[in-house]
N, CA, C and O atoms as a MOPAC input file, in Angstrom:
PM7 MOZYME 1SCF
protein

 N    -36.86700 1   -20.74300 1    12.86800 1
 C    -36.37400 1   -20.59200 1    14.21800 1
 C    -35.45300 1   -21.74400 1    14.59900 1
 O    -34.64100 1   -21.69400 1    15.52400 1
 N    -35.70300 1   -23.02400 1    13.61700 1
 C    -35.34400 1   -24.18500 1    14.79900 1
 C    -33.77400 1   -23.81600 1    14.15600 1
 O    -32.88800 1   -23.68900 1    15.00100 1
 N    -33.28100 1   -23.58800 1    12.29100 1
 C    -32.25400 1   -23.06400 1    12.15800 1
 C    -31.67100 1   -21.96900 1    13.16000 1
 O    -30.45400 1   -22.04800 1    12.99900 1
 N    -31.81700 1   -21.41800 1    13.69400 1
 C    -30.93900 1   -20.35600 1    14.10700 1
 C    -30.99100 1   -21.13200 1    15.54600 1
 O    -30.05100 1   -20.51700 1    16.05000 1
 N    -31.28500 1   -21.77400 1    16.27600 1
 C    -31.50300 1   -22.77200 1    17.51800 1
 C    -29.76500 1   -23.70800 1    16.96000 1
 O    -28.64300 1   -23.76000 1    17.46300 1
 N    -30.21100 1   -24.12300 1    16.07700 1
 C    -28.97600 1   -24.77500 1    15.92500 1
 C    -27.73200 1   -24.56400 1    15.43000 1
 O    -26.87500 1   -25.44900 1    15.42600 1
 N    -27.52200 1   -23.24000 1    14.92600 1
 C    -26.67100 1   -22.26400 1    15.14700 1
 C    -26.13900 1   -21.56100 1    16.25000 1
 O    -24.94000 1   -21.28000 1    16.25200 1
 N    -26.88300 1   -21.23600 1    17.19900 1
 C    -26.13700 1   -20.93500 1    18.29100 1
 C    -25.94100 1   -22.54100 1    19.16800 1
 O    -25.33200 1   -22.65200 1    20.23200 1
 N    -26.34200 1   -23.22200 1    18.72500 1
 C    -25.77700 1   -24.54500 1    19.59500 1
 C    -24.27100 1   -24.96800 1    19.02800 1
 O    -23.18300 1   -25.10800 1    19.58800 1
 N    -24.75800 1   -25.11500 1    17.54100 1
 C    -23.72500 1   -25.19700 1    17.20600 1
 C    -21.86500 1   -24.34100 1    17.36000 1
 O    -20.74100 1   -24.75500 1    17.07600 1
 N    -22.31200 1   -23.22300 1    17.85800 1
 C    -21.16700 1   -22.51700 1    18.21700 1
 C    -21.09700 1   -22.99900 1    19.28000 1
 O    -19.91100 1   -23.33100 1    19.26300 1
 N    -21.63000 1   -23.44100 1    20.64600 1
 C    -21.24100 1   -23.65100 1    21.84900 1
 C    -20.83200 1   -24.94200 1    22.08600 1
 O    -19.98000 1   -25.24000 1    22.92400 1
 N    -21.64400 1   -26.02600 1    21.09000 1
 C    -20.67300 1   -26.93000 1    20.79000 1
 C    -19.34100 1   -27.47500 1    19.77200 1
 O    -18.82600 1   -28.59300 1    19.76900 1
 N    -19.10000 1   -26.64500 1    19.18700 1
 C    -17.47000 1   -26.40100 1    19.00700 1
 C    -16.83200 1   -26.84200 1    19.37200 1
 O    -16.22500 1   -27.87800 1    19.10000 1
 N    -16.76900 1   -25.46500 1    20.83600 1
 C    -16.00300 1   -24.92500 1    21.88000 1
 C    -15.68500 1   -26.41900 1    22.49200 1
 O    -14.53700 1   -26.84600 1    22.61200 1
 N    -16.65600 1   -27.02200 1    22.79400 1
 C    -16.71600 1   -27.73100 1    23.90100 1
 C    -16.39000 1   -29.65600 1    22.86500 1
 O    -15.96200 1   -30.72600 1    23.29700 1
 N    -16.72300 1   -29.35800 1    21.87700 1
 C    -15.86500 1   -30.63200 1    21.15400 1
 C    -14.14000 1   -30.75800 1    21.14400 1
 O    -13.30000 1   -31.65300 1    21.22800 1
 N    -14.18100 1   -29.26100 1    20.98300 1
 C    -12.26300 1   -29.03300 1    21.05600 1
 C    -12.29600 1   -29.21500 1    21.74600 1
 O    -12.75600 1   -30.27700 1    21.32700 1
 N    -12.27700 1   -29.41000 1    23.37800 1
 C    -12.05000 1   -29.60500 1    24.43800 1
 C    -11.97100 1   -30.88600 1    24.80100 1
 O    -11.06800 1   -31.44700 1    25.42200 1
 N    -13.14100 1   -31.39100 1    24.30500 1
 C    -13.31600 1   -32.81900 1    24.85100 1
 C    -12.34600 1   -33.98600 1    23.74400 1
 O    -12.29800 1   -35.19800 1    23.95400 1
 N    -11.58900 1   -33.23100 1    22.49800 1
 C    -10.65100 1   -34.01000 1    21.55600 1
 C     -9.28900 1   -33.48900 1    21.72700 1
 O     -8.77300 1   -32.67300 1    20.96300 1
 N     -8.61600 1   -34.10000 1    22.97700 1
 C     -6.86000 1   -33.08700 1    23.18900 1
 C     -6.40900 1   -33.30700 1    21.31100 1
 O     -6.79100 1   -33.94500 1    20.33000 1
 N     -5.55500 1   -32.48200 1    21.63100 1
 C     -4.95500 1   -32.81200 1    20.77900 1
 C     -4.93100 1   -31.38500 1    19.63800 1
 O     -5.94800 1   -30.69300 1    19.57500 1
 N     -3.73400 1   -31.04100 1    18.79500 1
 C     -3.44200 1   -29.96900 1    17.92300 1
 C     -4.39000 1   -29.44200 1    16.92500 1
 O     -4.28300 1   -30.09000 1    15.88400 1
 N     -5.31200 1   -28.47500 1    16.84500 1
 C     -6.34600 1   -28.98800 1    15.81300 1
 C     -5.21600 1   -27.77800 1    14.39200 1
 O     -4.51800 1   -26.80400 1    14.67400 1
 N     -5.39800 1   -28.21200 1    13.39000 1
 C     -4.70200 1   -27.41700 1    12.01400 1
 C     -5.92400 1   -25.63100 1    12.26900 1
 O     -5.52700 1   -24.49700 1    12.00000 1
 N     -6.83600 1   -25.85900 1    12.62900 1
 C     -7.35900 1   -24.71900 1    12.63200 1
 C     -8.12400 1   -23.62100 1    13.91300 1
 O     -8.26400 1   -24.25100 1    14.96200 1
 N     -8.49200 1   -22.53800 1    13.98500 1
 C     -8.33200 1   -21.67900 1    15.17900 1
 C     -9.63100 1   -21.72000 1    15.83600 1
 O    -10.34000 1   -22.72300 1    15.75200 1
 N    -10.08900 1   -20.36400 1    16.68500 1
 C    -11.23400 1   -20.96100 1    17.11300 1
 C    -12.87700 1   -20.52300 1    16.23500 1
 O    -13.99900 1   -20.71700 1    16.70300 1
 N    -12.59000 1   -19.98900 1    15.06800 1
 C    -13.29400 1   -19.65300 1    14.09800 1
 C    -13.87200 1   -21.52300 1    13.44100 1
 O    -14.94400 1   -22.12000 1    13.53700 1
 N    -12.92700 1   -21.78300 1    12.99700 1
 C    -12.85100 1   -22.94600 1    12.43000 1
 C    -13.35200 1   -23.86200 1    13.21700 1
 O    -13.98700 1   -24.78700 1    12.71100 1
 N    -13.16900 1   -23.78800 1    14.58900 1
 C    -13.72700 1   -24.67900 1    15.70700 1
 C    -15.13400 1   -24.66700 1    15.46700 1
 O    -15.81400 1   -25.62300 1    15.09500 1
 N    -15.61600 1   -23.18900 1    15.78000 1
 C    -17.39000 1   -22.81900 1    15.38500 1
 C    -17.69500 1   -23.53700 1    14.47100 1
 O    -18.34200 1   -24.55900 1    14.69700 1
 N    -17.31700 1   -23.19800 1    13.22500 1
 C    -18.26200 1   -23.30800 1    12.18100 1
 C    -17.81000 1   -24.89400 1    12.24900 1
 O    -18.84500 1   -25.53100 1    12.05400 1
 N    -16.86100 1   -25.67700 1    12.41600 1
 C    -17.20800 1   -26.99200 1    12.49200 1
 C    -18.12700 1   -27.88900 1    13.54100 1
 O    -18.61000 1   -29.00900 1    13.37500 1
 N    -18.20600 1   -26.88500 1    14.82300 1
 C    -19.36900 1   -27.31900 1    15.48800 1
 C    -20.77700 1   -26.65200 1    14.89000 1
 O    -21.80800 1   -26.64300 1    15.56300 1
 N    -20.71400 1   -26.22300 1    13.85500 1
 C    -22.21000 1   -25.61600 1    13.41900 1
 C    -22.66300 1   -26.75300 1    12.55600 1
 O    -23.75800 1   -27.31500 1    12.57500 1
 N    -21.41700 1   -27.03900 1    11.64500 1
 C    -21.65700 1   -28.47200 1    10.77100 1
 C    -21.79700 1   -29.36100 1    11.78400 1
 O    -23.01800 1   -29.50200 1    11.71700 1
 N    -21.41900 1   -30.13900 1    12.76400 1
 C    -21.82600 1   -31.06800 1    13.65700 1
 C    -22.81100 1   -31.03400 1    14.26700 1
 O    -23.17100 1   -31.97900 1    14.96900 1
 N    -23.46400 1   -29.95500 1    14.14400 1
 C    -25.09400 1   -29.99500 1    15.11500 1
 C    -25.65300 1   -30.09300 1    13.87600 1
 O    -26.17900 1   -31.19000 1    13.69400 1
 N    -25.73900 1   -29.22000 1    12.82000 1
 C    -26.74400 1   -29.91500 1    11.40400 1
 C    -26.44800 1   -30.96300 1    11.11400 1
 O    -27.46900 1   -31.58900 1    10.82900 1
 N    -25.02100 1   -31.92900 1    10.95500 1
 C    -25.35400 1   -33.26400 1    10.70500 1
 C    -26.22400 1   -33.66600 1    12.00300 1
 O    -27.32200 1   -34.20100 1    11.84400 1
 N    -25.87400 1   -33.48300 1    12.88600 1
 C    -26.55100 1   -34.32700 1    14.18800 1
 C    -28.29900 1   -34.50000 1    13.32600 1
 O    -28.77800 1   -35.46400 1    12.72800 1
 N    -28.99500 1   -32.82600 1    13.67300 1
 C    -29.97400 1   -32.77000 1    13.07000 1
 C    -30.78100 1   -33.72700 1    12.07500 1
 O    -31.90900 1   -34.20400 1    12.19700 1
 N    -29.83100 1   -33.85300 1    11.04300 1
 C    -29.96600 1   -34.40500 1     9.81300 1
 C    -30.09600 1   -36.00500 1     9.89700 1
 O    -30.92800 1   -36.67600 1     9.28600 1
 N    -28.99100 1   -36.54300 1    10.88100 1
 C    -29.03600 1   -37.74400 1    10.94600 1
 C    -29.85700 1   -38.32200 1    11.97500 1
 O    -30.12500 1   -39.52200 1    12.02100 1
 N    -30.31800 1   -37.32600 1    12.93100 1
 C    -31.64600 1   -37.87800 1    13.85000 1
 C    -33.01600 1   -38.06700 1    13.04300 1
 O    -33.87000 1   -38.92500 1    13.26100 1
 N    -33.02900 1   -37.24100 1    12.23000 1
 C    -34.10200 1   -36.68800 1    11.18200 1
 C    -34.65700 1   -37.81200 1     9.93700 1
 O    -35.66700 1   -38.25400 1     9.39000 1
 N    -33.29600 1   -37.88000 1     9.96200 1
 C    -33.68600 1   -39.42200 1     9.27300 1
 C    -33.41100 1   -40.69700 1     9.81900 1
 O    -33.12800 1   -41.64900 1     9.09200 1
 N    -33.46600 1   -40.76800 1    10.90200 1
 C    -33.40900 1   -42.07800 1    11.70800 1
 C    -34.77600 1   -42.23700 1    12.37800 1
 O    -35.10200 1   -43.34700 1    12.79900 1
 N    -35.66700 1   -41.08700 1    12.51000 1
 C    -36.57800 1   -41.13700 1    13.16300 1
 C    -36.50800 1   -40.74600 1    14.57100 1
 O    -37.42900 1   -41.22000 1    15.23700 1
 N    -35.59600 1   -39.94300 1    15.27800 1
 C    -35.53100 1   -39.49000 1    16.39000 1
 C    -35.89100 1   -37.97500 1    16.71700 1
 O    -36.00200 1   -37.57600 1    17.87600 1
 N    -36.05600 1   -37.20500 1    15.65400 1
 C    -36.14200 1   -36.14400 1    15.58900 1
 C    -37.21700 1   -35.90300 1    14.49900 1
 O    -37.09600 1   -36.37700 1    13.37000 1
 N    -38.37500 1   -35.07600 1    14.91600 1
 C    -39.32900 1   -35.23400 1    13.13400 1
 C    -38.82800 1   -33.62700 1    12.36500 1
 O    -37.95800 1   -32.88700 1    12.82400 1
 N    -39.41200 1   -33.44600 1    11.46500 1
 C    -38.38000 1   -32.20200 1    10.64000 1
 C    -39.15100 1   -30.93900 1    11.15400 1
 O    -40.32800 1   -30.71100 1    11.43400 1
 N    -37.68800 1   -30.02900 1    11.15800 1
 C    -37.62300 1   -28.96800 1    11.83300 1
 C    -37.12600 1   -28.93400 1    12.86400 1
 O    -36.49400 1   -27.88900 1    13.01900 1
 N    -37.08800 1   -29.75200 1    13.88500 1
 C    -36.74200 1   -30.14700 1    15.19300 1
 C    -35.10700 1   -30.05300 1    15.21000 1
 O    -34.47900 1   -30.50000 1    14.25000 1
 N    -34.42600 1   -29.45000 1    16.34400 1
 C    -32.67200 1   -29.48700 1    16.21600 1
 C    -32.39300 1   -30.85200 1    16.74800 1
 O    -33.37000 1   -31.50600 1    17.11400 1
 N    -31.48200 1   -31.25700 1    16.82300 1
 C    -30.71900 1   -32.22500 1    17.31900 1
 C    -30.54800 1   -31.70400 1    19.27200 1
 O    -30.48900 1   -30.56000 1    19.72500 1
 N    -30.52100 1   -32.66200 1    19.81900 1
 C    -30.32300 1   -32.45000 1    21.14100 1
 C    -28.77700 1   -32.26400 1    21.34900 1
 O    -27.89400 1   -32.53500 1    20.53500 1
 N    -28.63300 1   -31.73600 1    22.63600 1
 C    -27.04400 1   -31.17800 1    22.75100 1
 C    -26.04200 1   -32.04100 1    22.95700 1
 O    -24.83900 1   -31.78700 1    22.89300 1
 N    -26.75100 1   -33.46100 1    23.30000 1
 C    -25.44100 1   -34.59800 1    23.39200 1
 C    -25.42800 1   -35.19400 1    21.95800 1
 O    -24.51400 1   -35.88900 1    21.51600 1
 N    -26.61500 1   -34.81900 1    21.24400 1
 C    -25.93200 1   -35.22400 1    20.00500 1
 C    -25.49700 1   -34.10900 1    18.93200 1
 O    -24.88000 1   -34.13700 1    17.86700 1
 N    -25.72200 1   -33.74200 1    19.22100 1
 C    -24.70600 1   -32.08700 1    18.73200 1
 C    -23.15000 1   -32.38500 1    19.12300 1
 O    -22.35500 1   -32.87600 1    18.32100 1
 N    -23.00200 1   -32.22200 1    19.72500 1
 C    -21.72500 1   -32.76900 1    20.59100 1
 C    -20.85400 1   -34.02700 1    20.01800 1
 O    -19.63700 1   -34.06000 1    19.84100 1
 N    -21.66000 1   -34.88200 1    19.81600 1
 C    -21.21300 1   -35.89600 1    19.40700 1
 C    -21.23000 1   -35.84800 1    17.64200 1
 O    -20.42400 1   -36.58300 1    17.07100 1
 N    -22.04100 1   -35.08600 1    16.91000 1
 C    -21.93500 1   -34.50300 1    15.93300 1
 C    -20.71000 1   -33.79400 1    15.43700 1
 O    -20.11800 1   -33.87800 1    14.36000 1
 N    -20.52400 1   -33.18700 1    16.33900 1
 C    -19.26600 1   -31.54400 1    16.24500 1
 C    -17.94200 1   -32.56800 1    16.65100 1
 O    -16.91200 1   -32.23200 1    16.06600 1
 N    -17.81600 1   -33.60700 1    17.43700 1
 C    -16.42400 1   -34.47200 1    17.62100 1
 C    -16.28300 1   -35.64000 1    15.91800 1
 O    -15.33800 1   -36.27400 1    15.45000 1
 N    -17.31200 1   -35.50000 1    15.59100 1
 C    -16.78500 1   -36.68100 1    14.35600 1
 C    -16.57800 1   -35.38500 1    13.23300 1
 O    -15.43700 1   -35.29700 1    12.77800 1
 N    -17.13700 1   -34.82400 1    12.96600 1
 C    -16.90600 1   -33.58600 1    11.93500 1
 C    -15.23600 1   -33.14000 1    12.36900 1
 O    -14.31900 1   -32.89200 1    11.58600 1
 N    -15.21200 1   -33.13500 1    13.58200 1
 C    -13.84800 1   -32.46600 1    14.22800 1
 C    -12.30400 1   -33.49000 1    13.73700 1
 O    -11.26200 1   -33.08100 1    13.22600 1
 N    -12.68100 1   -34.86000 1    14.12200 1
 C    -12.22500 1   -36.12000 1    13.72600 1
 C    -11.93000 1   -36.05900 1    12.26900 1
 O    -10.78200 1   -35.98400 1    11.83000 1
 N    -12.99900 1   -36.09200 1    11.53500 1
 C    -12.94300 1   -36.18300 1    10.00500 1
 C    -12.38800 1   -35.01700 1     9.21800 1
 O    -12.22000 1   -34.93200 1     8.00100 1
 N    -12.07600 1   -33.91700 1    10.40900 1
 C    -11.39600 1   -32.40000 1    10.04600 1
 C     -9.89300 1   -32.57200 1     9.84200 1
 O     -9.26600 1   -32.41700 1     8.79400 1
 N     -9.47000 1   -32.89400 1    10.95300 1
 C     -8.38700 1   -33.43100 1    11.56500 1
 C     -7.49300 1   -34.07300 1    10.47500 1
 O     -6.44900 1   -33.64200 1     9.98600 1
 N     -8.42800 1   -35.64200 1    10.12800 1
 C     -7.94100 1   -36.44400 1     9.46800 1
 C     -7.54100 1   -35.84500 1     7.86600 1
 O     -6.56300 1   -36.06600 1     7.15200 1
 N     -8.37200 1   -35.26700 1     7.73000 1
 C     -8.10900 1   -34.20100 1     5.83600 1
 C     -7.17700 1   -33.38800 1     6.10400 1
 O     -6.15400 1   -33.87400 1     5.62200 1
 N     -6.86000 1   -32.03600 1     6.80000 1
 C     -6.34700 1   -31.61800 1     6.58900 1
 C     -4.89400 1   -31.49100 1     7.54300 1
 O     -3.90400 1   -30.86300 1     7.16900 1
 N     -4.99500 1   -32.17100 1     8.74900 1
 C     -3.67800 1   -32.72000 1     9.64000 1
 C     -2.59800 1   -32.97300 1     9.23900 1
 O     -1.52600 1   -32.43700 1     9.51800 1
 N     -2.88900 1   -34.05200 1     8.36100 1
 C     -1.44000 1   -34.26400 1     7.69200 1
 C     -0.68300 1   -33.91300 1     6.57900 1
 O      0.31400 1   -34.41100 1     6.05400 1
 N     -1.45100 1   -32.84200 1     6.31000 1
 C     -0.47900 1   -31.79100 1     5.05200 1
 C      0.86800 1   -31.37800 1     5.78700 1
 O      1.09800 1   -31.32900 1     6.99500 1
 N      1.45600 1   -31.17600 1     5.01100 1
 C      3.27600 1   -30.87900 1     5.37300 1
 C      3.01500 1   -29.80700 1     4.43200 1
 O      2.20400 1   -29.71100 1     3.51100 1
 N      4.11300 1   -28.83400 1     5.00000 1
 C      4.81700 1   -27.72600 1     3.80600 1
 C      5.57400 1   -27.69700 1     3.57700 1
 O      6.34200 1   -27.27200 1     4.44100 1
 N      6.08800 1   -28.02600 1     2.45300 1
 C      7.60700 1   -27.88500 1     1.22600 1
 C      8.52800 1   -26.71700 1     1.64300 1
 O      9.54200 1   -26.46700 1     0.99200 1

């Protein structure tokens, strides 16, 4: 259950990471999702092992959030500056 908890978080924080990062992203709002889906499981993951979260437990929504903006960041940074020939 707590997976699919952080799946739909993760889609709603996306949305709301693009928002809160102006700026051109290389990909649409598909790509937005599933990179806020990866930003709430890292969140997860890295509360999980910090001791803020015990296992199974999702990540809370400000750190989801804050999850889904560095994934978004580190998105950005890989594939942003490709040029086409």
């Amino acid at each position: 259950m707590s997976i699919l908890m952080t799946l739909l978080v993760g889609l709603i924080v996306g949305v709301i990471a693009k928002f809160m990062m102006p700026g051109r992203d290389p990909g649409g709002f598909i790509v937005t999702a599933l990179l806020g889906i990866v930003g709430a499981f890292l969140a997860s993951y890295l509360g999980q092992a910090m001791n803020f979260y015990v296992a199974g437990e999702p990540a809370g929504f400000i750190a989801s959030v804050i999850g889904a903006m560095l994934v978004l960041f580190i998105y950005r940074l890989a594939v942003g500056r490709r040029t086409v020939v």
